[in-house]
DSSP file (Angstrom, degrees, kcal/mol; ACC not computed):
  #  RESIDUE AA STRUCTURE BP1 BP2  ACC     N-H-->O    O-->H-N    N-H-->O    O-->H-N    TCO  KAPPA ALPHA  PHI   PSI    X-CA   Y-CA   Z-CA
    1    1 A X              0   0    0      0, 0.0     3,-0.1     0, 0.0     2,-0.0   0.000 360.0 360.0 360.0 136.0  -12.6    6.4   22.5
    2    2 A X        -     0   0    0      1,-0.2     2,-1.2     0, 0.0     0, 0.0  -0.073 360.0 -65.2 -90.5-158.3  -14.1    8.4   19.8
    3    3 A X        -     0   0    0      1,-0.1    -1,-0.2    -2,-0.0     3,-0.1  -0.395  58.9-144.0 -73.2  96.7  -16.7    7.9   17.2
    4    4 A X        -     0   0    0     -2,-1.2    -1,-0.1    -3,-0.1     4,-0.0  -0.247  25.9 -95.4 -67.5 173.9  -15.1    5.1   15.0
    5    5 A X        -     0   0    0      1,-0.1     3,-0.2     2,-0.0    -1,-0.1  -0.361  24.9-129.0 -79.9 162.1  -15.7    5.2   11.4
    6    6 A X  S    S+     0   0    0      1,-0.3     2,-0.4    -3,-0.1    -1,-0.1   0.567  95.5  38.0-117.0  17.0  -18.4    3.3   10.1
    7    7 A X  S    S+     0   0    0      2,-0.0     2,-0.4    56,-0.0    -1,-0.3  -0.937  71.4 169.9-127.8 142.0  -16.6    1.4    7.2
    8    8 A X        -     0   0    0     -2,-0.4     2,-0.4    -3,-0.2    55,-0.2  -0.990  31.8-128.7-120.3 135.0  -12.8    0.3    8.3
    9    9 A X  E     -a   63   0A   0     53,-2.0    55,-1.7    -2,-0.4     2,-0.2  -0.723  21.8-154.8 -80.9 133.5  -10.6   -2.1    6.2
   10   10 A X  E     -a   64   0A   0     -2,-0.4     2,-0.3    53,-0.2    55,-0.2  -0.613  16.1-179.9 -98.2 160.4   -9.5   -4.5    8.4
   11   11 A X  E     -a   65   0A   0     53,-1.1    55,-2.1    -2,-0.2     2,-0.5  -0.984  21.0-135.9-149.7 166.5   -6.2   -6.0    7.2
   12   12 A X  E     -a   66   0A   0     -2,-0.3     2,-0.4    53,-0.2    62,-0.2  -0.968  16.2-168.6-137.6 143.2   -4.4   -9.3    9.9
   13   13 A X        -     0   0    0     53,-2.3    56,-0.6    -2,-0.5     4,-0.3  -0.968  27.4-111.9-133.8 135.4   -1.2   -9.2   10.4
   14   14 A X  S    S-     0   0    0     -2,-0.4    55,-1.3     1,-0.2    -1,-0.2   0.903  92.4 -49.2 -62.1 -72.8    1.1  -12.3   12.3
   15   15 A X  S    S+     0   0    0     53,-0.1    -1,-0.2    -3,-0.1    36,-0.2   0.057 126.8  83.6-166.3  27.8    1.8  -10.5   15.2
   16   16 A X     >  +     0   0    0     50,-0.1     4,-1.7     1,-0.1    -2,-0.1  -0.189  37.5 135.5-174.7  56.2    3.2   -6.6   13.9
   17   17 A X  H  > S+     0   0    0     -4,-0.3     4,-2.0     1,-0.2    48,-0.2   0.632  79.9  47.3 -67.8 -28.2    0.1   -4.3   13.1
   18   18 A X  H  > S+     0   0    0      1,-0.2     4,-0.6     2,-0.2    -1,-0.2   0.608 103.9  50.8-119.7  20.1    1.7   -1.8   14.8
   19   19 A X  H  > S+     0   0    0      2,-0.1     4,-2.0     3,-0.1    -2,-0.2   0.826 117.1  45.9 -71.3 -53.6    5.0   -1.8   13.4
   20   20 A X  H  X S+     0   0    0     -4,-1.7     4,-5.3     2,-0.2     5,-0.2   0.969 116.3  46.8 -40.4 -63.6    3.2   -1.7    9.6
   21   21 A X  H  X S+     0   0    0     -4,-2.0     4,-2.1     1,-0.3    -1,-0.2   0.799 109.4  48.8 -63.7 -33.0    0.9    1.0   10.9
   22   22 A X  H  < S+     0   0    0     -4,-0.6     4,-0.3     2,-0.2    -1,-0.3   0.889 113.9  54.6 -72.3 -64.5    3.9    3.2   12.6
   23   23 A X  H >X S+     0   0    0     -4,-2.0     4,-3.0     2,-0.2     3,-1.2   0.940 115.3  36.5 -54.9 -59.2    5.6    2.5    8.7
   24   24 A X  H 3X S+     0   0    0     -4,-5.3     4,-3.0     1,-0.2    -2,-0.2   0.966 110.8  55.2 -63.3 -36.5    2.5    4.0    6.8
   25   25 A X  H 3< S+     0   0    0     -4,-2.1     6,-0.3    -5,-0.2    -1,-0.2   0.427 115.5  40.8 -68.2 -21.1    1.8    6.5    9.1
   26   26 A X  H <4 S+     0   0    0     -3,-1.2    -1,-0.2    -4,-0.3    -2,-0.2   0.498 126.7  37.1-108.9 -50.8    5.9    7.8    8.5
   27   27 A X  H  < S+     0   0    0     -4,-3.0     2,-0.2    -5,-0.3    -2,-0.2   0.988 111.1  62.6 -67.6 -70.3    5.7    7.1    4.7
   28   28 A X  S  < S-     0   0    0     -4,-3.0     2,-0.5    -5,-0.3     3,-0.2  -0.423  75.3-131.0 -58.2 112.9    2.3    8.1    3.8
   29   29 A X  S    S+     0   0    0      1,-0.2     3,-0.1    -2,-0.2    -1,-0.1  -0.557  96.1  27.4 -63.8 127.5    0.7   11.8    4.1
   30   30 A X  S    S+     0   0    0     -2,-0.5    30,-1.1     1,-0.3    31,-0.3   0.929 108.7 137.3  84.7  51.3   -3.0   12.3    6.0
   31   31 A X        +     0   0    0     -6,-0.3    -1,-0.3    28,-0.3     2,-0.3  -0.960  25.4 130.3-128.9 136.8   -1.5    9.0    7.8
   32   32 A X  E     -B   57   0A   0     25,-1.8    25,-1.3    -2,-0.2     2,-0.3  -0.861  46.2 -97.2 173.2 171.7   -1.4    7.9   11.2
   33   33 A X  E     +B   56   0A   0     -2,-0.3    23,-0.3    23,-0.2     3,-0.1  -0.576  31.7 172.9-101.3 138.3   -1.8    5.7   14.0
   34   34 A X  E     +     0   0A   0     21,-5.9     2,-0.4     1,-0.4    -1,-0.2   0.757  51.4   3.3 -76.3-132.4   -4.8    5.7   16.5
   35   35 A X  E     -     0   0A   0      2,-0.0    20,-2.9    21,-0.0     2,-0.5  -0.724  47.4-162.6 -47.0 110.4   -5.6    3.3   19.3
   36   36 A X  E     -B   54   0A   0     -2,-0.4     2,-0.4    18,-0.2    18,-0.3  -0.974  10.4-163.7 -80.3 129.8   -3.4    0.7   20.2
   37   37 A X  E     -B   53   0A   0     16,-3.2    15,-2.8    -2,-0.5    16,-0.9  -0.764  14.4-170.5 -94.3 138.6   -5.5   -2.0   22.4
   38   38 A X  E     -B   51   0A   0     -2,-0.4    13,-0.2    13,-0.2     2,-0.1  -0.877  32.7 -80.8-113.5 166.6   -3.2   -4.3   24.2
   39   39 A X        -     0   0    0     11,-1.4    10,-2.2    -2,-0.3    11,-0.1  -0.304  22.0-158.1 -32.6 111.2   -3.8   -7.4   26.2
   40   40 A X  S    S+     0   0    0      8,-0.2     2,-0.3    -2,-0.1    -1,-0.1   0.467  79.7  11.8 -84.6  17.0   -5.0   -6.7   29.7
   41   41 A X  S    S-     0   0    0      9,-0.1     9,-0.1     6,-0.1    -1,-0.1  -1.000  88.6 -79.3-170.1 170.0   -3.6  -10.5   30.5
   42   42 A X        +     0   0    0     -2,-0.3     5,-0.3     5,-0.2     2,-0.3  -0.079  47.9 178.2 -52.1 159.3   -1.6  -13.5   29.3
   43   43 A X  B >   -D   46   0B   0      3,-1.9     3,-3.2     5,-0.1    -4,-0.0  -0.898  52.2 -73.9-166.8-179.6   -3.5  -15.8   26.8
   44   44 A X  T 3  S+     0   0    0      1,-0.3     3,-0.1    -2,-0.3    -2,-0.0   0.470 120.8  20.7-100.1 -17.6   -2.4  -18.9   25.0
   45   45 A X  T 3  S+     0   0    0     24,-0.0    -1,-0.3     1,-0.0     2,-0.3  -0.103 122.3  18.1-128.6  48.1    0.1  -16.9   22.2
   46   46 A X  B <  S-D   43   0B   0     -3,-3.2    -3,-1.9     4,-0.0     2,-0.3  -0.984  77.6-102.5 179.3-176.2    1.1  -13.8   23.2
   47   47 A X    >   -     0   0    0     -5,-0.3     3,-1.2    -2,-0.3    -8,-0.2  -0.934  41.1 -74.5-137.1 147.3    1.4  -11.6   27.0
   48   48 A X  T 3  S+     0   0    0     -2,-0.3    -1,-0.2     1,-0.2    -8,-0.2   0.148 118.2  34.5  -5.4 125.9    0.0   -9.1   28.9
   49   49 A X  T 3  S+     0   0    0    -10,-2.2    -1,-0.2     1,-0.3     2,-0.2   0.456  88.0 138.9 107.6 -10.4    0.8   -5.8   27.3
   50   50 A X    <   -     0   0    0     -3,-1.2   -11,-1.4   -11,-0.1     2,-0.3  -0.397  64.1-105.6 -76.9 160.2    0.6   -7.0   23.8
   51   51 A X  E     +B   38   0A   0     -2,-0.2   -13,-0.2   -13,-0.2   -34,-0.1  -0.700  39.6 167.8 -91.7 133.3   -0.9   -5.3   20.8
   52   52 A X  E    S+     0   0A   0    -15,-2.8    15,-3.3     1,-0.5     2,-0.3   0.830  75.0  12.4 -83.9 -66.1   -4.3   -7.3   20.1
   53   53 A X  E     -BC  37  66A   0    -16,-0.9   -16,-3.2    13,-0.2    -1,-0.5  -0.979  53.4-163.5-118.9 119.0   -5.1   -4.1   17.8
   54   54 A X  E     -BC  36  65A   0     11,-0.9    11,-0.9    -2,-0.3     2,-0.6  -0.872  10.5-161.7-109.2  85.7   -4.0   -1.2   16.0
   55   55 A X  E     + C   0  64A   0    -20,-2.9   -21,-5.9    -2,-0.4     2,-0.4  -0.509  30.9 135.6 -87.1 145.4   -6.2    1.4   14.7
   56   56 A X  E     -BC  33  63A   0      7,-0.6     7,-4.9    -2,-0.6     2,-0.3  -0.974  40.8-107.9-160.9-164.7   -4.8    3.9   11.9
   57   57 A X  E     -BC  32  62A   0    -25,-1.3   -25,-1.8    -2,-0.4     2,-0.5  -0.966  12.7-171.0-118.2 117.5   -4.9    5.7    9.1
   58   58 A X  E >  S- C   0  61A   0      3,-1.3     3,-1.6    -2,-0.3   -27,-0.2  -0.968  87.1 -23.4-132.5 131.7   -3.3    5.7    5.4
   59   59 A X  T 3  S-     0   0    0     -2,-0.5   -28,-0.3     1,-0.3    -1,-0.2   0.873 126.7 -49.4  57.7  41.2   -3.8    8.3    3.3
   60   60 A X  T 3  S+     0   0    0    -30,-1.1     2,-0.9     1,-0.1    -1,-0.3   0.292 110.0 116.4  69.3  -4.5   -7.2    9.4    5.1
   61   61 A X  E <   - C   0  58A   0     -3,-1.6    -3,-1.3   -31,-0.3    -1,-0.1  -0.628  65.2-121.6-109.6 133.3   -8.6    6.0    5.0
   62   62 A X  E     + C   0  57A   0     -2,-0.9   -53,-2.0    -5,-0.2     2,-0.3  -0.237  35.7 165.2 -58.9 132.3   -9.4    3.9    8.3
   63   63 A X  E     -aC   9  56A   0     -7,-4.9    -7,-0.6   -55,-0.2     2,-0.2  -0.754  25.0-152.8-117.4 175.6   -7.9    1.0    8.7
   64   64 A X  E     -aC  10  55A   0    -55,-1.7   -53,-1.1    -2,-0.3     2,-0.2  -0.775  14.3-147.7-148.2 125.3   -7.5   -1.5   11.9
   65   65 A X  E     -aC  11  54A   0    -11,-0.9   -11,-0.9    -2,-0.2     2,-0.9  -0.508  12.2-161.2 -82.9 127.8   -4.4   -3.8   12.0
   66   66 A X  E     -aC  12  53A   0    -55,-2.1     2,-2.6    -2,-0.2   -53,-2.3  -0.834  17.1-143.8-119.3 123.8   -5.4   -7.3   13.9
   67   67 A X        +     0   0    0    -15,-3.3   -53,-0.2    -2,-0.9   -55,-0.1  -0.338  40.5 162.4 -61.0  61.7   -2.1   -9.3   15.1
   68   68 A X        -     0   0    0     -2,-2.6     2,-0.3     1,-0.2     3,-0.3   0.558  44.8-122.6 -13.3 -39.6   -4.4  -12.6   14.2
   69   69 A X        -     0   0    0    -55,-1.3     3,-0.2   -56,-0.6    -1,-0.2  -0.652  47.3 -41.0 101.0-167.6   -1.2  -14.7   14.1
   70   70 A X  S    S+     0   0    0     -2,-0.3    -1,-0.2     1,-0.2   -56,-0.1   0.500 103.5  95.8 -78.5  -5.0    0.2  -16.7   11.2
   71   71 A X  S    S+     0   0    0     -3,-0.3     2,-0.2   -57,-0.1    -1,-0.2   0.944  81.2  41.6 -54.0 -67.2   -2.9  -18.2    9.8
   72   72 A X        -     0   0    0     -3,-0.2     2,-0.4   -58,-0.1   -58,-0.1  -0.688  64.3-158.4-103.7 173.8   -3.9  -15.8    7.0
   73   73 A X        -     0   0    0     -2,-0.2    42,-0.1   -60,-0.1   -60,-0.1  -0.951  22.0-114.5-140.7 117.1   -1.8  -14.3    4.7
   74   74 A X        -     0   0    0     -2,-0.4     2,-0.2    40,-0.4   -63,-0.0  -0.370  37.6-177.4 -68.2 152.7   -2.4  -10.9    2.4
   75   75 A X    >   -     0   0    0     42,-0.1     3,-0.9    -2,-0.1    42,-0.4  -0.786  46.7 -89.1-129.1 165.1   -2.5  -11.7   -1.4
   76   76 A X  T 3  S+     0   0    0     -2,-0.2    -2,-0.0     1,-0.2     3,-0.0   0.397 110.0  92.6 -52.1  -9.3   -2.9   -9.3   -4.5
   77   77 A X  T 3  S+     0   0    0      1,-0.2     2,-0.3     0, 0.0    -1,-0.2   0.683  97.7  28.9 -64.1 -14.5   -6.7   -9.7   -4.0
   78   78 A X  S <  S+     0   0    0     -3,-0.9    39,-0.7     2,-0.0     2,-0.3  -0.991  74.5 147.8-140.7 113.7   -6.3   -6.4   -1.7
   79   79 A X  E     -e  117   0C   0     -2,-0.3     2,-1.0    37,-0.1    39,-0.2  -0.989  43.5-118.6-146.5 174.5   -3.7   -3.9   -2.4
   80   80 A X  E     -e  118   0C   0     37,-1.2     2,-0.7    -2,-0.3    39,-0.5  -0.904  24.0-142.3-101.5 118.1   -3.9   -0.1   -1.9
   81   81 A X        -     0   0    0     -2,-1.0     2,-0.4    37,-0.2    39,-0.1  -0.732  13.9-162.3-105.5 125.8   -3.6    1.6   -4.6
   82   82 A X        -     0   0    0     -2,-0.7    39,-2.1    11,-0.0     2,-0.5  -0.558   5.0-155.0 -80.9 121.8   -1.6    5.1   -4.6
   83   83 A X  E     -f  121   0D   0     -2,-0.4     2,-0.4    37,-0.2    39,-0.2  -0.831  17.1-162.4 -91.5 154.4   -1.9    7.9   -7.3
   84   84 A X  E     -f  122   0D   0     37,-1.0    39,-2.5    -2,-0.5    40,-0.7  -0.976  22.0-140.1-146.8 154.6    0.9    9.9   -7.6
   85   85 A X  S    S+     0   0    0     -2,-0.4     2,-0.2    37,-0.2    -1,-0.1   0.866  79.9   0.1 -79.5 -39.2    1.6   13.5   -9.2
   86   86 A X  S  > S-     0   0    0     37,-0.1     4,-2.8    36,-0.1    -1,-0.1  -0.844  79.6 -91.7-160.5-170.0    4.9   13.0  -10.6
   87   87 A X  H  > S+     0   0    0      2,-0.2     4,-3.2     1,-0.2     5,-0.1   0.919 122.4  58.1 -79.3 -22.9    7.8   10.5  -11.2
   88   88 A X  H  > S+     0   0    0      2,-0.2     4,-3.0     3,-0.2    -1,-0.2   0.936 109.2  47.4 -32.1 -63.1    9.5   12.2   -7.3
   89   89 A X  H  > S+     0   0    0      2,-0.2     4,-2.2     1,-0.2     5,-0.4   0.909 107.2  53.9 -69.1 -48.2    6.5   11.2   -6.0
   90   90 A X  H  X S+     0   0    0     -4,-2.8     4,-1.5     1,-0.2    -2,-0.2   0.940 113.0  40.5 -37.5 -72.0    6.6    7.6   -7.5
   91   91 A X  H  X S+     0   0    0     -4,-3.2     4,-2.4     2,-0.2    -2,-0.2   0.695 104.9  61.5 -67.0 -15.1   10.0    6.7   -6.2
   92   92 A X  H  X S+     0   0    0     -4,-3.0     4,-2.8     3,-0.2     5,-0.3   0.906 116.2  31.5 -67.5 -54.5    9.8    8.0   -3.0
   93   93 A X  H  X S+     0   0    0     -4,-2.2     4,-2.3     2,-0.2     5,-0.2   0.938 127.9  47.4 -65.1 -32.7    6.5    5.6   -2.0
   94   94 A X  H  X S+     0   0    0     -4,-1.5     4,-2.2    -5,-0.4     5,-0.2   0.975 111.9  41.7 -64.4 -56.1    8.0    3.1   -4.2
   95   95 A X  H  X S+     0   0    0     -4,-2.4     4,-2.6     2,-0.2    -3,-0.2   0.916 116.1  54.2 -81.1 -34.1   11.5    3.1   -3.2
   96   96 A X  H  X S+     0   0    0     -4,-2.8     4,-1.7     3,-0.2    -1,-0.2   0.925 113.5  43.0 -31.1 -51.2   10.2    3.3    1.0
   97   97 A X  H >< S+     0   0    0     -4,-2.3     3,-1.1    -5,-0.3     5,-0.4   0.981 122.2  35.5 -84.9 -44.9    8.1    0.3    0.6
   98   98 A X  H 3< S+     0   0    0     -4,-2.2     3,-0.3     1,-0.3    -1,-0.2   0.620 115.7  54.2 -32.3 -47.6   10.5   -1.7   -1.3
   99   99 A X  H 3< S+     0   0    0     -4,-2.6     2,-1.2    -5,-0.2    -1,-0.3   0.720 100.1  68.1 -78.9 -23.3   13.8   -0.3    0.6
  100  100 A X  S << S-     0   0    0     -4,-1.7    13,-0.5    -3,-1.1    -1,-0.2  -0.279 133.8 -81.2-107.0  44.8   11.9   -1.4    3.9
  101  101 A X  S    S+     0   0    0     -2,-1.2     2,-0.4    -3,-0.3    -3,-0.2   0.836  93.2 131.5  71.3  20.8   12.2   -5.2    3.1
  102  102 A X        -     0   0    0     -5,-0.4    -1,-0.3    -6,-0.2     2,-0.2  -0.844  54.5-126.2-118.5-180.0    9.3   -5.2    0.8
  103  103 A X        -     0   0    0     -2,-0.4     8,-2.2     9,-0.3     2,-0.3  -0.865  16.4-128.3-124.4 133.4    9.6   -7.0   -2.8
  104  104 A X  B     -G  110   0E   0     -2,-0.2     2,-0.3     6,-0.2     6,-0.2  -0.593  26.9-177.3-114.9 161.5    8.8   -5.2   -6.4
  105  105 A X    >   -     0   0    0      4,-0.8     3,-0.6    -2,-0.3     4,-0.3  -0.640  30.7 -55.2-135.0 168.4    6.9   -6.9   -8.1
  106  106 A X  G >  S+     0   0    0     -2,-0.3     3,-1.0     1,-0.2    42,-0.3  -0.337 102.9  10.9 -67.0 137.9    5.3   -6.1  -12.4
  107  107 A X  G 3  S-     0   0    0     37,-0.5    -1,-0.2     1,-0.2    42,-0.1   0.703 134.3 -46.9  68.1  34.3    3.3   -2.7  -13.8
  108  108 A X  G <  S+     0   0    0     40,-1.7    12,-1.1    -3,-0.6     2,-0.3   0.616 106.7 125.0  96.9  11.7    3.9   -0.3  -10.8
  109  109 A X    <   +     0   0    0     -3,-1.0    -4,-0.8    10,-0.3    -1,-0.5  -0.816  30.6 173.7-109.1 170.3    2.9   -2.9   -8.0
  110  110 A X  B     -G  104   0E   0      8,-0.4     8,-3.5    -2,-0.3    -6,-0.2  -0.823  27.5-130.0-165.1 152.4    5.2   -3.5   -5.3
  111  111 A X        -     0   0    0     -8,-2.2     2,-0.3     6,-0.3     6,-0.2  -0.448  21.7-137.1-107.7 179.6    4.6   -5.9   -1.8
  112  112 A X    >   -     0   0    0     -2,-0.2     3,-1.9   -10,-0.2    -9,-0.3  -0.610  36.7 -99.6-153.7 167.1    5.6   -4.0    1.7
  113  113 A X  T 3  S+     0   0    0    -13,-0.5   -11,-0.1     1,-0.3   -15,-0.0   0.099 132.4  64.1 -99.5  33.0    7.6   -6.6    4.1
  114  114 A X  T 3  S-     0   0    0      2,-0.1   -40,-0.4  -100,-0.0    -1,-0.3   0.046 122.9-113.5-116.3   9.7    4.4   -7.1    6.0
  115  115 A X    <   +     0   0    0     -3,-1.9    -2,-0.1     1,-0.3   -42,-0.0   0.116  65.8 149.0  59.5 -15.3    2.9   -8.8    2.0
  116  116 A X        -     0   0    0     -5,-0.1     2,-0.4     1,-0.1    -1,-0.3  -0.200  45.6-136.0 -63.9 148.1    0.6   -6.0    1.6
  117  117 A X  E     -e   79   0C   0    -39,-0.7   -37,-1.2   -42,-0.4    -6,-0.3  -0.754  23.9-169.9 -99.4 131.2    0.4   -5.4   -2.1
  118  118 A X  E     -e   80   0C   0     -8,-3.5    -8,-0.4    -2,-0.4   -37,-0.2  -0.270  20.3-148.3-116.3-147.6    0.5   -1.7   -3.4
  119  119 A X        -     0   0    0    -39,-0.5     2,-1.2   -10,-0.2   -10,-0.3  -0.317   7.0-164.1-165.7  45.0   -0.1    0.0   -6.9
  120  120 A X        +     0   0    0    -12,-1.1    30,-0.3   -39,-0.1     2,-0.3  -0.071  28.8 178.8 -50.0  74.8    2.2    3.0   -7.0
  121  121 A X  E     -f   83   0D   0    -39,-2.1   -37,-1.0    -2,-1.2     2,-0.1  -0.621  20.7-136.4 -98.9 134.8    0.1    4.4  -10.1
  122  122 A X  E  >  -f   84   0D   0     -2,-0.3     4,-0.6   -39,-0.2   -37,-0.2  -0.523  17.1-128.8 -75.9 160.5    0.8    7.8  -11.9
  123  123 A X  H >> S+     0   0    0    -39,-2.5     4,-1.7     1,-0.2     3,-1.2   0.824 110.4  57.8 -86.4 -27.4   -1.6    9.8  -12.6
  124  124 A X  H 3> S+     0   0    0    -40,-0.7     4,-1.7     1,-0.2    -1,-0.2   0.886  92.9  64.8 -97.5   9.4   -0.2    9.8  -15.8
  125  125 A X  H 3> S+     0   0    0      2,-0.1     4,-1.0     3,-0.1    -1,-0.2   0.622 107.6  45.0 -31.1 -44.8   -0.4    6.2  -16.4
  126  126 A X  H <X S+     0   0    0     -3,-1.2     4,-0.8    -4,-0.6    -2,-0.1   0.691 103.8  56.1 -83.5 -24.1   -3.9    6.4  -16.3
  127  127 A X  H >< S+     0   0    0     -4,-1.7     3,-3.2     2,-0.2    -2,-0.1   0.970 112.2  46.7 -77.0 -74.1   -4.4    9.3  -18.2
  128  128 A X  H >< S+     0   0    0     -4,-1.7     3,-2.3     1,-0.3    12,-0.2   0.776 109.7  51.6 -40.5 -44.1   -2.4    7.3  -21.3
  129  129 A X  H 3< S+     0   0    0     -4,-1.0    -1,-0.3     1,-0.3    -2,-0.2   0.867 116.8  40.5 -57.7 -25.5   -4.1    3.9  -21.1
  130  130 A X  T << S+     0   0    0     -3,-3.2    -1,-0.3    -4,-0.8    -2,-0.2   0.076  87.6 128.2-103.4   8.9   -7.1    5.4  -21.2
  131  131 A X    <   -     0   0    0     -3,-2.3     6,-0.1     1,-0.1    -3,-0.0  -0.002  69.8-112.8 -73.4-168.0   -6.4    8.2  -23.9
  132  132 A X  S    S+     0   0    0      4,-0.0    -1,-0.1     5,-0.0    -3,-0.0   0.821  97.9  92.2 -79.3 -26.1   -8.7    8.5  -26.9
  133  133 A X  S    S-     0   0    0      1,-0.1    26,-0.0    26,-0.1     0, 0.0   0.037  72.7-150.7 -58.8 177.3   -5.9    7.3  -29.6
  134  134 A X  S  > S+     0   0    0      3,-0.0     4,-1.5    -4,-0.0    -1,-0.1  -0.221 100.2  42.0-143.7 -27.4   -7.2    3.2  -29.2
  135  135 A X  H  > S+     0   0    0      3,-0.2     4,-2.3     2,-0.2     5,-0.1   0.807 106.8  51.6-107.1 -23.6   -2.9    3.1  -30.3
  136  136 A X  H  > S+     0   0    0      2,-0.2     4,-0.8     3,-0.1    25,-0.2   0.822 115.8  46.4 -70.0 -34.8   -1.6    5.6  -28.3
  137  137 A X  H  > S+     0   0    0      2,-0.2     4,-3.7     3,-0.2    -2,-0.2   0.915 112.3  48.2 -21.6 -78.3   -3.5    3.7  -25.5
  138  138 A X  H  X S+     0   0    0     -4,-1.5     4,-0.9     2,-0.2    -3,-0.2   0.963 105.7  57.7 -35.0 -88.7   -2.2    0.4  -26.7
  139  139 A X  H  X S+     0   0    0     -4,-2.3     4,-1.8     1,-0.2     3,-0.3   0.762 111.4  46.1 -22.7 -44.4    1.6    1.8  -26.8
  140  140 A X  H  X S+     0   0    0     -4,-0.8     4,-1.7     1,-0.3     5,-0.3   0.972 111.9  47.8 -87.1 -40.0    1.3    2.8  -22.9
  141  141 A X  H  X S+     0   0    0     -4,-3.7     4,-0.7     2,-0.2    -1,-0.3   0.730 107.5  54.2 -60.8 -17.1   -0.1   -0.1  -21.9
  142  142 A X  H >< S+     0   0    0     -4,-0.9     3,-1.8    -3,-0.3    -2,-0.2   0.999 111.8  46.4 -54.2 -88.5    2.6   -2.0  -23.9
  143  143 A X  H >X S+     0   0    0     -4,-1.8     3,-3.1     1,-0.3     4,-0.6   0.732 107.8  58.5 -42.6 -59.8    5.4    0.0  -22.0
  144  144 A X  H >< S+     0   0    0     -4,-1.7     3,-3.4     1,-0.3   -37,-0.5   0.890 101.9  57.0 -28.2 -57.3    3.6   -0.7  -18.4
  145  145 A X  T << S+     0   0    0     -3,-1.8    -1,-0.3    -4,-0.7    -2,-0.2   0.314 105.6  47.4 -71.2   9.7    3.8   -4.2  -19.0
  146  146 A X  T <4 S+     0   0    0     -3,-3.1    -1,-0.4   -40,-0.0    -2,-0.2   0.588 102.3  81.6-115.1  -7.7    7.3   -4.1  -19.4
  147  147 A X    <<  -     0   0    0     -3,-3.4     2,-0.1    -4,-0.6     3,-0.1   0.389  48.5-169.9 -89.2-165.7    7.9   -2.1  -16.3
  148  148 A X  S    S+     0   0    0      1,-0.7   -40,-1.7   -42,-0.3     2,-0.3  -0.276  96.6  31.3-133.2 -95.4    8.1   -2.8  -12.1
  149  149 A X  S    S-     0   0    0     -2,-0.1    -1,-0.7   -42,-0.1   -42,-0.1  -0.533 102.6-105.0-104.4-179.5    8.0    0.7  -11.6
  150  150 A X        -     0   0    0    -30,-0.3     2,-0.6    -2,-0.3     3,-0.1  -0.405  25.0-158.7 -80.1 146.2    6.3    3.1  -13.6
  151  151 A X     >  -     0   0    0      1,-0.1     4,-0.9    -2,-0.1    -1,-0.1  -0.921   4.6-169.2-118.9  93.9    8.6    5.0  -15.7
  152  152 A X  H  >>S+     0   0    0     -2,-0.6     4,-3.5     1,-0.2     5,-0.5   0.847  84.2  53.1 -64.7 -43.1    6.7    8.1  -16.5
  153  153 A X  H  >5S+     0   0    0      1,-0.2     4,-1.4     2,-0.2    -1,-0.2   0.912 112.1  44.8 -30.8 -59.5    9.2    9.4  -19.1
  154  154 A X  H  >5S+     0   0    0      1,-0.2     4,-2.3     2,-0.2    -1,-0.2   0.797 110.4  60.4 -68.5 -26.3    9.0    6.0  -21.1
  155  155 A X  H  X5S+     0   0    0     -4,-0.9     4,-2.0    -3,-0.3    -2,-0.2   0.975 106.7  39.3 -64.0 -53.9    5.3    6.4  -20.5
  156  156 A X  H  X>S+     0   0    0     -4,-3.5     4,-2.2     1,-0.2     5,-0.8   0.949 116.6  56.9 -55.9 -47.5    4.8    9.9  -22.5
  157  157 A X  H  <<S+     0   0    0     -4,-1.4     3,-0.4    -5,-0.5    -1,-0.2   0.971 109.3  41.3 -53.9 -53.4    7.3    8.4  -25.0
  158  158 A X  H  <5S+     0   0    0     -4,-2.3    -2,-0.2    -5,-0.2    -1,-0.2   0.963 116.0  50.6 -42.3 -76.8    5.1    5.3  -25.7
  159  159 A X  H  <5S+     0   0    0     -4,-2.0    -2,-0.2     1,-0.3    -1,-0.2   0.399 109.8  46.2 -60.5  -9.6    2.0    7.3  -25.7
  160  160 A X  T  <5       0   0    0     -4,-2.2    -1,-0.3    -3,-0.4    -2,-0.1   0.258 360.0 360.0 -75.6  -7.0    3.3   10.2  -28.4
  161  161 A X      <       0   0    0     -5,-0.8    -3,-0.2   -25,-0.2    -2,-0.2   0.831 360.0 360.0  85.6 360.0    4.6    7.2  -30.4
């Protein structure tokens, strides 16, 4: 085993950490899956030869997936959030996690069909809420709020007015 990282987000997953991780790791660039540890014996929900653990990677950051079982549940309190270059780039993560049983959800977030919540943000999204205008601001932030996903076109158009 090598030198683990020394912070990972841990994230628990009912019983299909490495199905998720196998999904980012396919989607995602500067993703991919590590370690799996399985069970070396039966125990009281699951068999021999099952995945306990998953370690990988999305987007260069460590994660480890823990099949925990059904007890907790991901929320919007955690979501990963993605920048992206151009409107290509947008639907392609957007329309993977979405087309793969996950559910879209208001202002460029989207859920994966494991609940993790994601943020498909453009970079020029950011740029516009944040411009100097206090109304050209306003205007993209308007349009966001109307959105699912970002619609970069509609974004520049808000923000020229």
């Amino acid at each position: 085993m090598k030198n683990p990282a020394k912070n990972t987000i841990c994230l628990w997953y009912d019983r299909d950490a490495e199905e998720a991780a196998r999904f980012y790791a396919k989607t995602f660039p500067d993703s991919s899956v590590g370690t799996v540890f399985r069970a070396p014996g039966d125990f009281p929900d699951g068999k021999k030869g099952d995945a306990l653990t998953v370690e990988f990677t999305v987007m260069g950051i460590p994660c480890l997936g823990i099949n925990g079982g059904p007890t907790f549940k991901h929320s919007e309190a955690f979501s990963f959030q993605v920048s992206t270059a151009d409107q290509a780039e947008t639907d392609r993560y957007w329309n993977a996690i979405v087309g793969n049983g996950g559910e879209e959800s208001q202002c460029g977030w989207c859920k994966d069909k494991w609940g993790l919540s994601w943020q498909i943000t453009p970079a020029v999204l950011m740029q516009a809420i944040a411009d100097p205008d206090p109304a050209a601001a306003k205007r993209s932030f308007d349009a966001m709020m109307e959105m699912q996903k970002i619609d970069i076109v509609t974004i520049e158009a808000a923000r020229r007015g």
